[in-house]
C-alpha positions in Angstrom: 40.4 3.3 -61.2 39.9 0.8 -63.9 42.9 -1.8 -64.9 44.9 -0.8 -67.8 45.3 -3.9 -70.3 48.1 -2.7 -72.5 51.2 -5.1 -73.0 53.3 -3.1 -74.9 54.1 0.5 -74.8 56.7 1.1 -77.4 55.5 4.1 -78.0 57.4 7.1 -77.8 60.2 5.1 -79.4 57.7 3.7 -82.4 56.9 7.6 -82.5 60.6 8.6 -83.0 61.3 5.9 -85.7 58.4 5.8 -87.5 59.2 9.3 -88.7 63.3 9.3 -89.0 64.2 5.7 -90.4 63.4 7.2 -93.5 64.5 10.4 -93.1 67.7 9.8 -91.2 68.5 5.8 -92.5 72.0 7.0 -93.6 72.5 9.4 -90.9 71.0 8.3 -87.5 71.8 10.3 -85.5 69.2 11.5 -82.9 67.8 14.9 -83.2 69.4 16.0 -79.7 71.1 14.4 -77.1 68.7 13.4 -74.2 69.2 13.1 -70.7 69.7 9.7 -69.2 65.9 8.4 -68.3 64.8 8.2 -64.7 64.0 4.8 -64.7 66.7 3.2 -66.9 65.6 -0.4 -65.3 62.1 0.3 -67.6 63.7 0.7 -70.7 65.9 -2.1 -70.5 62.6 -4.5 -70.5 61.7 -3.2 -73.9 58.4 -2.2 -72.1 56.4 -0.2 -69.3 54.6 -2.9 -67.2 50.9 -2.0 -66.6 51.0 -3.0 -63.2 53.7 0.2 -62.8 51.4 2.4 -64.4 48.4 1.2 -61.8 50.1 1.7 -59.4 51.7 5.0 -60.1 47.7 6.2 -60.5 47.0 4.7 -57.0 49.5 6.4 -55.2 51.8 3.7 -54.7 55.2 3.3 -54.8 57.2 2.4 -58.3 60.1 0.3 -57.4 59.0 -3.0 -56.0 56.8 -2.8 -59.9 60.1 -2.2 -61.6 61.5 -4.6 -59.7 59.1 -7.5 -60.2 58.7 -6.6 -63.8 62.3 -6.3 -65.0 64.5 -9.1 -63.7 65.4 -10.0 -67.1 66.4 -7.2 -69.2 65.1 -7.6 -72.9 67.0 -5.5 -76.0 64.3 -4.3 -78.0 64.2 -4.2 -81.7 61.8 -2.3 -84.6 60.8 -3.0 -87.7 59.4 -0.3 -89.3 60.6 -1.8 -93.0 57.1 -0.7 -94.9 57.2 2.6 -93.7 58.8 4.5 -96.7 58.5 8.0 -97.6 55.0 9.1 -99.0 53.6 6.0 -96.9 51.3 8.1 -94.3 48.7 5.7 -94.2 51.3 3.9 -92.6 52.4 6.5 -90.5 48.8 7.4 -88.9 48.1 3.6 -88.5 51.8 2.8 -87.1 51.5 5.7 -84.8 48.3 4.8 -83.5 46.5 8.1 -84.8 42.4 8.5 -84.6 41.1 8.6 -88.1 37.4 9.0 -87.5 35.2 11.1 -85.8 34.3 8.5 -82.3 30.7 10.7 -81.6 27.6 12.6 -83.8 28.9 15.6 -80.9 31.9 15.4 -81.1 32.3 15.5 -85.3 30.3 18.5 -85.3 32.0 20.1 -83.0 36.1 21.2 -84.1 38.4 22.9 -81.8 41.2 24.4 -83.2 44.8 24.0 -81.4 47.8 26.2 -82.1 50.7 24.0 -80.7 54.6 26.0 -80.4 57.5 23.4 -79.7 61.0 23.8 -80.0 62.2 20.3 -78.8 61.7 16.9 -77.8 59.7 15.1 -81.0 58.9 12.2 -79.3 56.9 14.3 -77.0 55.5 16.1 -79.6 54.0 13.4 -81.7 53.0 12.1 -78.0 50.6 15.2 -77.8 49.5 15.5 -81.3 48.5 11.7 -81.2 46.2 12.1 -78.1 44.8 15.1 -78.8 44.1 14.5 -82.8 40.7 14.1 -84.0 40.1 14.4 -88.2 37.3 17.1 -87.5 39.7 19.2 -85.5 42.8 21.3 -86.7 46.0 22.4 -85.8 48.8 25.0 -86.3 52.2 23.8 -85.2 54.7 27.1 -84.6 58.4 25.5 -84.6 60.2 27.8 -83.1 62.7 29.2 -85.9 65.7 28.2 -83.3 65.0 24.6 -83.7 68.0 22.3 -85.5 66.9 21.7 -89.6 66.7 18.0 -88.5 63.9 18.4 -86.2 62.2 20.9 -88.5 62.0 18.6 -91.5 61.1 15.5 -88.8 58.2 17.7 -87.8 57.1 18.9 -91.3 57.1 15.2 -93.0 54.7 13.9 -90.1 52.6 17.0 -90.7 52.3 16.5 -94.2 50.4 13.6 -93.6 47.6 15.1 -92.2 45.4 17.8 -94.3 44.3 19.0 -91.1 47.5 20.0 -89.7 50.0 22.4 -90.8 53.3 24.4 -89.7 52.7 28.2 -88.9 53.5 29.7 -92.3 55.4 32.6 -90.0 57.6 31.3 -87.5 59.2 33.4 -84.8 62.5 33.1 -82.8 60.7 32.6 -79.5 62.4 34.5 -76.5 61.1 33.1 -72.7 59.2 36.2 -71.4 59.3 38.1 -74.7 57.0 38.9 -77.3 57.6 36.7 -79.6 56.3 33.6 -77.5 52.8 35.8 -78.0 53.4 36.6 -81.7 53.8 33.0 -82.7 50.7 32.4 -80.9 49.2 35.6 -83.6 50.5 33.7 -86.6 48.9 30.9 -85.6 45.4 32.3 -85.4 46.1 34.2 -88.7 46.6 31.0 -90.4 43.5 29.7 -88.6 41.1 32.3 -89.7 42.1 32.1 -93.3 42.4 28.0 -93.9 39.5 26.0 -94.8 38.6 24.2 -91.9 35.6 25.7 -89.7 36.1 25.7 -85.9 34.4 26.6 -82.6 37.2 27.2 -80.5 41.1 27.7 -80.4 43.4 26.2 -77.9 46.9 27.0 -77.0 49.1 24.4 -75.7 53.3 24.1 -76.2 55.1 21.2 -76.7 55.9 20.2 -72.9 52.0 19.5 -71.9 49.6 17.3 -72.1 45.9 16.4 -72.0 44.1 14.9 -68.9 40.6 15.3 -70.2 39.5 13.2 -73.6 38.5 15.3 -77.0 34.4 14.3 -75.8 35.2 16.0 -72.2 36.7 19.1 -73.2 33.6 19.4 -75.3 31.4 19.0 -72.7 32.9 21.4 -70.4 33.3 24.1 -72.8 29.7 23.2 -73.8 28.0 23.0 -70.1 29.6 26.0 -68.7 31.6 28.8 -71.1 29.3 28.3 -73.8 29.7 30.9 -76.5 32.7 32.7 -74.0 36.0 32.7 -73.7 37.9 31.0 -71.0 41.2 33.6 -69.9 41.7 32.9 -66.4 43.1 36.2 -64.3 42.7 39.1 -62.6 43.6 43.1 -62.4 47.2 43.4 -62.2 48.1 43.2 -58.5 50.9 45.6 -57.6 53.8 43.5 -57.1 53.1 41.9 -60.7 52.5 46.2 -62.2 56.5 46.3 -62.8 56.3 43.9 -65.4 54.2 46.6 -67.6 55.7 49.8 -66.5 59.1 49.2 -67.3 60.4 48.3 -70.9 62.1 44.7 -71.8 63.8 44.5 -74.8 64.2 41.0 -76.6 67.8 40.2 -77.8 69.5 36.7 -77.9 73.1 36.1 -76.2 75.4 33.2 -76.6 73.4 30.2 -76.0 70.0 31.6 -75.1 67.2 34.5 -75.6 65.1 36.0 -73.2 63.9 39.3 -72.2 65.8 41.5 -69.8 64.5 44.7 -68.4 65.9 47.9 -69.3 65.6 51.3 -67.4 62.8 52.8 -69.6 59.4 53.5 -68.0 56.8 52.9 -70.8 53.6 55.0 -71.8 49.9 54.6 -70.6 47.9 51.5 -72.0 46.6 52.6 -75.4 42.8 53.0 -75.1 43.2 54.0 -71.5 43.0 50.0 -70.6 43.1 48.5 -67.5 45.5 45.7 -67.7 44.9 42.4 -66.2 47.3 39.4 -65.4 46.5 36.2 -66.0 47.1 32.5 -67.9 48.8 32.3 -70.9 46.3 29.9 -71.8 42.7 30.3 -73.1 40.3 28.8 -74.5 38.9 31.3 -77.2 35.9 30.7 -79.4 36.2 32.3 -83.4 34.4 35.4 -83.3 37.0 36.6 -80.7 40.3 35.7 -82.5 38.5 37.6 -85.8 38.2 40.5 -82.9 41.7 40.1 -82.1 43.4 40.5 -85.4 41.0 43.4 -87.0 39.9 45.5 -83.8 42.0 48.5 -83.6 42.5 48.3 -80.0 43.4 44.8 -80.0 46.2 46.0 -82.7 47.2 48.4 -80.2 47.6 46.5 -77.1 49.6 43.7 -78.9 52.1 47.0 -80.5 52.2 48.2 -76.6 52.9 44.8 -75.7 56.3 44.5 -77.3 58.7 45.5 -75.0 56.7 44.0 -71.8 57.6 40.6 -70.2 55.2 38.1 -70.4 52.9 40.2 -72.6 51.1 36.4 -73.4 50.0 36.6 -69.6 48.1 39.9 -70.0 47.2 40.1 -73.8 44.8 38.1 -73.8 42.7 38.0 -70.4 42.9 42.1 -70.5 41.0 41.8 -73.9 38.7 38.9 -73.2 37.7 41.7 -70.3 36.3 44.3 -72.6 32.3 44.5 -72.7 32.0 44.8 -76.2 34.5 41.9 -77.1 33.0 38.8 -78.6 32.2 36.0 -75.8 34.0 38.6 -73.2 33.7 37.7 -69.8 34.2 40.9 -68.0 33.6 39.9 -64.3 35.4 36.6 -64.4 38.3 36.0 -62.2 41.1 32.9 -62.1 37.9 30.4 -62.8 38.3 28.2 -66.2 40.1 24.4 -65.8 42.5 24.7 -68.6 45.9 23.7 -67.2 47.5 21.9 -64.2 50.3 23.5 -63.0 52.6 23.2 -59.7 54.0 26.5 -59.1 56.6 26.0 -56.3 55.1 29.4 -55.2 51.9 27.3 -53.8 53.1 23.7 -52.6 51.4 23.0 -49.7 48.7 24.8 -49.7 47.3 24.3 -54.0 49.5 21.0 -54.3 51.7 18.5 -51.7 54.7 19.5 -53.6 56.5 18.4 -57.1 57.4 14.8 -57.2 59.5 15.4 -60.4 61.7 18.8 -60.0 61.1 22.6 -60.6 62.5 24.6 -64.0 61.9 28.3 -63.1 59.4 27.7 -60.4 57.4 24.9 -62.1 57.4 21.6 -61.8 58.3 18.9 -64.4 56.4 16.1 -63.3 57.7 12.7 -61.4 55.7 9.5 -61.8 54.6 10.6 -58.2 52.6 13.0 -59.9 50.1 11.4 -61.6 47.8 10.6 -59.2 47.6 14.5 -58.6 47.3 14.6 -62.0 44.3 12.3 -63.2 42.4 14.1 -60.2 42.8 17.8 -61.2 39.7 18.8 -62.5 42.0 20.7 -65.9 41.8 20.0 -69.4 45.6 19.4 -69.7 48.4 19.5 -67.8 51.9 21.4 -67.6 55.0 20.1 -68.4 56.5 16.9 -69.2 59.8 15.8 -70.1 60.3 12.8 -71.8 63.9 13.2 -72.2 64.2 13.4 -68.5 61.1 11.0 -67.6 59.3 9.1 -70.4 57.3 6.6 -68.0 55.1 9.7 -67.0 53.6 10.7 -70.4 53.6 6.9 -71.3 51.2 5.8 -68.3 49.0 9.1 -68.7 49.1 8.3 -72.7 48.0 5.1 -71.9 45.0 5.9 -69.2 44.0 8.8 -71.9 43.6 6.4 -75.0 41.6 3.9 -73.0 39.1 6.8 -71.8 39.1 8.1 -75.7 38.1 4.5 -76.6 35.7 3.5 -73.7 34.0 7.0 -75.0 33.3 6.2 -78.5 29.9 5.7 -79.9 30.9 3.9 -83.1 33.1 1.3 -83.7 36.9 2.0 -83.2 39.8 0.8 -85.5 42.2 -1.5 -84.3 45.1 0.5 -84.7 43.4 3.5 -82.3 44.1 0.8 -79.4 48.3 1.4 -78.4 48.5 -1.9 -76.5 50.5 -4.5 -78.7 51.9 -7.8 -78.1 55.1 -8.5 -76.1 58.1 -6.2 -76.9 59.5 -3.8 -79.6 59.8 -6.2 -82.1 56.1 -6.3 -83.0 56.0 -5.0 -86.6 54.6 -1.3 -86.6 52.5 -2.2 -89.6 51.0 -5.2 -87.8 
């Protein structure tokens, strides 16, 4: 495991304030209220020590580092004073954004990601900052739900990229409904018609993040799905068959939206499909998403998948299973690295057990986690929390940059490096 060098890891803060203090200079006010951070002794040094993050990624223990590190609390301070509205060359630079292609491969090579968040901006422009390339492009789905604050937040950093744009349909997304795979639909709609040329889409939300570099998911795609899709999963086993016989209707009470079962048994497949379970997340070259939105039994399964729960963890790999589908893989099974998850379901015998704490049987990563983390073999992990734990994301931010950089075949720009100086009070412009 190589050193990190970094000094200075303002960054999910920089993120924050590089877009609101000009949109929210008279009123600033966060965008929600955040949990207290687990490791309130961090924050109050105005930095992350890299000799924390090493030794989260070597298994070792955090608190003698935060003690060491932190015996003299430091108030940070930014100043962020050039970066006015219209100013998104100063945005992409402040933020550390890459701006050129780093490898011949890898610029002519796009991937396409279709992103849905509904909170947390800090750990949004987190993942849109590692995972951005120019020669890529992405669809952002805000879920309709979201507060107008963090809606126009999201849309003024977008703006500043051509190659990124809000979903021009946005859904009220319901856990387990259908509407969690119809934003995903809009997405690829958008996709299909825009400018940009792509290989391959990727779905992600706004709670993960990537362990492999832009060049390395390449290369994997490239060495071993080449031309297919990636939809890990396999015929429905019987205990997971209630999910599509009985009907779930979406509707939203006080406070939340999900999909609760109701007592109606619903028809046969259309198409007389067999229906496989699965991921949620794919990897899916072009020619498939054009199958998905004009075959006729593609627009049938996704009508019969309304009022199913979870229809996003069937849609997909049950198509991708169909001979005649572009890039099908019809004898594949739960092969295909995409994410890292700890279901609580398999600790002890897939994992040693969540280090952070489990939200509806999955875990929300600890800082004990990354060392399980940088050694899954997945493209990107799932989920974070920076409200609850930023010092995760910030060390595996960190590691990830310096592998992006350490990758690249031409010469890199110094605002691509995210180490600064000292404390907060470097200028963001600088």
């Amino acid at each position: 495991m190589s050193q990190l060098r970094a000094t200075k890891s303002g960054l999910v803060v920089s993120a924050v304030i590089c877009i609101f203090i000009f949109l929210y200079l008279r009123n600033p006010t966060p965008v929600e209220s955040e949990e207290e951070p687990a490791h309130p002794e961090v924050v109050e040094c105005g930095f992350y020590p890299d000799g924390l993050c090493s030794a989260l990624f070597e298994g070792k223990g955090a608190a003698p580092q935060i003690a060491k590190f932190c015996k003299t609390p430091h108030k940070s301070e930014i100043h962020a004073h050039s970066h006015t509205p219209g100013n998104c060359s100063g945005i992409s630079r402040g933020l550390h954004f890459i701006t050129r292609p780093l490898s011949a491969e890898e610029g002519d090579f796009s991937l396409a990601y279709i992103i849905t968040i509904h909170k947390e901006l800090a750990m949004f422009v987190q993942l849109l900052r590692a995972i951005y390339v120019p020669q890529n492009v992405y669809c952002i789905h805000v879920d309709e739900k979201a507060p107008k604050k963090y809606k126009t937040a999201v849309q003024t950093l977008v703006n500043c990229f051509e190659n990124v744009f809000i979903s021009s349909k946005r859904e009220k997304v319901a856990y387990a409904g259908f509407t969690r795979l119809q934003a995903d639909i809009n997405c690829m709609k958008d996709l299909v018609h825009s400018k940009f040329q792509w290989n391959y889409v990727i779905n992600l939300c706004g709670q993960d993040f990537p362990i492999k570099t832009n060049r390395e998911i390449i290369h994997y795609i490239r060495s071993k799905w080449s031309d297919k899709n990636i939809t890990p999963g396999v015929i429905q086993l019987l205990h997971i068959k209630s999910k599509t016989r009985q009907s779930h209707l979406e509707f939203v009470p006080k406070g939340s939206i999900y999909a609760p079962p109701n007592n109606r048994f619903k028809d046969k497949p259309p198409h007389n499909l067999t229906i496989y379970f699965g991921s949620a997340y794919y990897v899916l070259t072009r020619k498939f998403v054009e199958f998905i939105l004009t075959d006729i039994r593609a627009k049938d399964m996704l009508q019969w998948s309304k009022d199913i729960r979870n229809p996003e963890q069937h849609y997909w790999v049950t198509l991708n299973r169909l001979k005649d589908a572009p890039g099908a893989t019809p004898n594949a099974g739960w092969e295909g690295n995409i994410q890292a998850i700890k279901w609580k379901s398999e600790e002890g015998n897939v994992h040693d057990g969540c280090k952070g704490r489990y939200v509806q049987d999955i875990c929300v990563y600890g800082p004990g986690d990354l060392l399980w983390l940088i050694q899954s073999p997945s493209l990107f992990a799932s989920k974070f929390e920076h409200s609850t734990d930023p010092l995760v994301v910030t060390c595996l931010e960190r590691r990830h940059r310096l592998r992006v950089l350490r990758q690249a075949e031409v010469p890199t720009e110094p605002h691509g490096h995210l180490q600064r100086q000292s404390h907060f009070n470097t200028r963001l412009n600088r």
